[in-house]
C-alpha positions in Angstrom: 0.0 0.0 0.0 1.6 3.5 -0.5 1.6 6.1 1.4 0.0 9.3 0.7 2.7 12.9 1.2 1.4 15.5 3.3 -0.2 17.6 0.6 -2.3 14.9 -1.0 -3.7 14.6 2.7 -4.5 17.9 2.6 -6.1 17.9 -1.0 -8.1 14.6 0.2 -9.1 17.1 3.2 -9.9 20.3 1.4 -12.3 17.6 -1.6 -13.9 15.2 1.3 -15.2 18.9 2.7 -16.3 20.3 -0.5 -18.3 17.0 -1.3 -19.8 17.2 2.5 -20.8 20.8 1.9 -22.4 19.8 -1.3 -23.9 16.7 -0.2 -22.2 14.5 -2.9 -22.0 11.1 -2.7 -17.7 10.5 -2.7 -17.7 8.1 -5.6 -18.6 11.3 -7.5 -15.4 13.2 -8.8 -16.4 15.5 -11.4 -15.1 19.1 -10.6 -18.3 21.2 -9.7 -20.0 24.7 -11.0 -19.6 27.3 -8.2 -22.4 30.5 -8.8 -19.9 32.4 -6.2 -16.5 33.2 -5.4 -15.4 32.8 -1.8 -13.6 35.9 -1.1 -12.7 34.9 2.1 -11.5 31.4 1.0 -8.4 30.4 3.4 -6.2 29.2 0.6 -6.6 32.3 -1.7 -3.7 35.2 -0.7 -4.5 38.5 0.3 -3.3 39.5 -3.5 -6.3 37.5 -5.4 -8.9 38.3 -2.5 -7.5 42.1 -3.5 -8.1 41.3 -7.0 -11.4 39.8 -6.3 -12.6 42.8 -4.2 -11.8 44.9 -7.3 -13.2 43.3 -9.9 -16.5 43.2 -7.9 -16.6 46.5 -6.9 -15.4 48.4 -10.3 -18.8 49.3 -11.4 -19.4 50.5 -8.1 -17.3 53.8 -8.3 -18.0 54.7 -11.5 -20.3 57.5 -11.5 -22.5 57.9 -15.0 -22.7 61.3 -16.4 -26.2 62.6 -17.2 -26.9 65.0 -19.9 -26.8 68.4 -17.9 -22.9 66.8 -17.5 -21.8 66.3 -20.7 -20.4 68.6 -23.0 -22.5 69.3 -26.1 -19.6 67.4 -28.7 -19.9 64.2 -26.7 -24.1 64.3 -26.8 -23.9 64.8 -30.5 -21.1 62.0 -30.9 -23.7 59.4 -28.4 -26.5 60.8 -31.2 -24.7 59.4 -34.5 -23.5 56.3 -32.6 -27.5 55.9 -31.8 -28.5 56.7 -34.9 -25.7 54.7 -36.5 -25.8 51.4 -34.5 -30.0 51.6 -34.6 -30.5 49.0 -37.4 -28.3 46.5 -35.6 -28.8 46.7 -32.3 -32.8 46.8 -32.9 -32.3 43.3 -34.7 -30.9 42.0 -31.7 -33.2 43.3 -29.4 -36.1 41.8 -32.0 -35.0 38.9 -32.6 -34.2 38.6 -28.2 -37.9 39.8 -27.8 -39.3 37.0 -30.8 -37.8 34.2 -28.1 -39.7 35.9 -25.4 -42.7 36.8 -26.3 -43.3 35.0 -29.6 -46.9 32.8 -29.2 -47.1 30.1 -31.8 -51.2 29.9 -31.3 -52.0 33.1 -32.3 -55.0 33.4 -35.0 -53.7 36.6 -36.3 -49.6 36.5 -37.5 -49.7 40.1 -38.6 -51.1 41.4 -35.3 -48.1 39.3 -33.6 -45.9 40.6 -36.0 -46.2 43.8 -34.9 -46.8 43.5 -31.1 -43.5 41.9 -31.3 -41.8 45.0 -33.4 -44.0 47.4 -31.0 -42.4 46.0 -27.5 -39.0 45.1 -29.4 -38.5 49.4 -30.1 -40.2 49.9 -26.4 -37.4 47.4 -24.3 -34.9 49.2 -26.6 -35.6 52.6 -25.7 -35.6 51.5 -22.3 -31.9 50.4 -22.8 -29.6 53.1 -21.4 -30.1 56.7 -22.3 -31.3 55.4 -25.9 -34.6 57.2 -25.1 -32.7 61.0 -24.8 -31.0 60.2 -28.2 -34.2 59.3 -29.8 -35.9 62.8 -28.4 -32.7 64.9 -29.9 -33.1 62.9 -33.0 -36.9 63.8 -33.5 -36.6 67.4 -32.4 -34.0 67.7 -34.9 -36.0 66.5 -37.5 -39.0 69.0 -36.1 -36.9 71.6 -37.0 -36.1 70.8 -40.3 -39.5 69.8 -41.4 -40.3 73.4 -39.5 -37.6 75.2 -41.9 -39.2 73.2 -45.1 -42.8 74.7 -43.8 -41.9 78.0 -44.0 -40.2 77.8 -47.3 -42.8 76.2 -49.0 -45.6 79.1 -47.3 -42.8 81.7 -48.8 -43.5 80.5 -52.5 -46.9 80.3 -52.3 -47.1 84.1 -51.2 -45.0 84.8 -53.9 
């Protein structure tokens, strides 16, 4: 029979009490999915606990800008990237929304065709500040159609 070293006992400890604090039977080896990291683990070093405690809180300290924040070059550069990335990321968000809220038994496909399209532009608005782009978009087509209005009311008085 041969003789196990001192760290094999240990790994034999540190798996016998991950299988008792997962109720596994012990004939069952395969390595298991974890949904958390424990940050306070014994065998991790105070450099990847730091790591770990950085990575989670990251998002954490960053504070978003709203639009009375930003300067007016950086709204207008957020408005062509909305306007520019509309098509594609409006086929994603359809097609995610066709997966969701598709219903196979409905009597009218056009009807579902367009609730689908409908909530699809609605959950994309949603995303972000997508919906303060949209607004600049429209009023700046307002104006324009405005400026087109009084043009064409300028050659008909003439």
């Amino acid at each position: 029979m041969s003789r196990l070293t001192e760290d094999e006992i240990k790994n034999k400890e540190i798996n016998d009490s991950v299988i008792a604090k997962q109720n596994l039977a012990g004939t069952d080896n395969r390595p298991q999915v974890s949904g958390m990291i424990d940050r306070f683990n014994k065998h991790l070093t105070n450099t990847e606990i730091a790591y770990i405690n950085k990575i989670y809180h990251k998002d954490n300290n960053v504070k978003k800008k709203n639009i009375f924040e930003m300067e007016l070059g950086e709204i207008m550069k957020n408005t062509t990237n909305f306007f520019n990335d509309f098509l594609s990321e409006y086929q994603n968000k359809l097609y995610d929304t066709e997966l969701y809220y598709k219903d196979k038994n409905a009597n009218n496909a056009s009807l579902e065709n367009i609730k689908i399209y409908i909530i699809a532009f609605v959950r994309y608005i949603n995303e972000s500040d997508n919906v303060i782009y949209l607004g600049i978009i429209m009023i700046l087509i307002s104006i324009i159609l405005y400026f087109l209005n009084i043009t064409s009311i300028i050659k008909k008085n003439e």
